[in-house]
Legacy VTK file of the C-alpha trace (Angstrom):
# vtk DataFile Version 3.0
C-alpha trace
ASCII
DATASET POLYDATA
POINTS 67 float
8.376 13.688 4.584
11.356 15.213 2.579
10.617 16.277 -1.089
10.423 13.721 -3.047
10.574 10.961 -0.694
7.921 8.667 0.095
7.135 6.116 2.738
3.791 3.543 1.999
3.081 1.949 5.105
1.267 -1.139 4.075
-0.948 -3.363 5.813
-1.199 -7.059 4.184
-5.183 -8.186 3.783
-3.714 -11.878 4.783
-1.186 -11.877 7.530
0.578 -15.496 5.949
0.465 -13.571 2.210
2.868 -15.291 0.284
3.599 -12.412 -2.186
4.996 -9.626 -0.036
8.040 -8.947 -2.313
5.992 -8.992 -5.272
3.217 -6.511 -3.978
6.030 -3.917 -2.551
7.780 -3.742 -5.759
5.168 -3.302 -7.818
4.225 -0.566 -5.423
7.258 1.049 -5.470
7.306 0.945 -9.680
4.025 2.874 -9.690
4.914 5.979 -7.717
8.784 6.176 -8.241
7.273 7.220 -12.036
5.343 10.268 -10.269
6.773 13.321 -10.701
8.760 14.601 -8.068
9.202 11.336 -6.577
13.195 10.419 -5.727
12.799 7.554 -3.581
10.181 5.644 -2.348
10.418 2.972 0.954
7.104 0.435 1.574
7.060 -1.183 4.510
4.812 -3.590 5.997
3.014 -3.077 9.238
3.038 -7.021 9.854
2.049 -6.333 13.977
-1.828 -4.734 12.862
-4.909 -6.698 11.042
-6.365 -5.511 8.219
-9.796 -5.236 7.825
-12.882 -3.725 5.482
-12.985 -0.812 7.542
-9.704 0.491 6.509
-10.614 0.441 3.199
-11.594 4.384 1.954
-15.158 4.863 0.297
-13.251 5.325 -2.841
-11.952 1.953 -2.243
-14.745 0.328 -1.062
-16.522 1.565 -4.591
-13.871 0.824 -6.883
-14.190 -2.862 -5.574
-17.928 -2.657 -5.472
-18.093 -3.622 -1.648
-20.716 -4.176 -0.016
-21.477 -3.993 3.856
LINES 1 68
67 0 1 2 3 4 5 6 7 8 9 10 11 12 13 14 15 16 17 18 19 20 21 22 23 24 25 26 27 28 29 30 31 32 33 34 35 36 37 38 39 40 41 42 43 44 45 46 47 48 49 50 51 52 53 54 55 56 57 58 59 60 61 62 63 64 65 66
């Protein structure tokens, strides 16, 4: 990574999500406003699953998930 260049590489929990555009953008609003942030790029990882297990504990509490 450069300074102040990110890359997200996102994968979709629903590979037929209808809202793709809609999720990236948002994504890239949020952390183009961190500081030190130039330019962001999201892309979606469209050829791998997603599943629970990807999820970190963080994540996994913050949506109260339960395995």
């Amino acid at each position: 990574m450069k300074k102040g260049i990110i890359l997200v590489k996102m994968v979709l929990t629903y590979p037929s999500c209808p809202l793709p555009e809609v999720i990236i953008s948002r994504v890239k609003k949020v952390i183009i406003e961190l500081e030190g942030v130039d330019f962001v790029t999201v892309q979606i990882e469209r050829n791998r699953r997603w599943s629970p297990e990807m999820m970190t504990d963080e994540g996994k509490r913050m949506l109260n998930y339960i395995e």
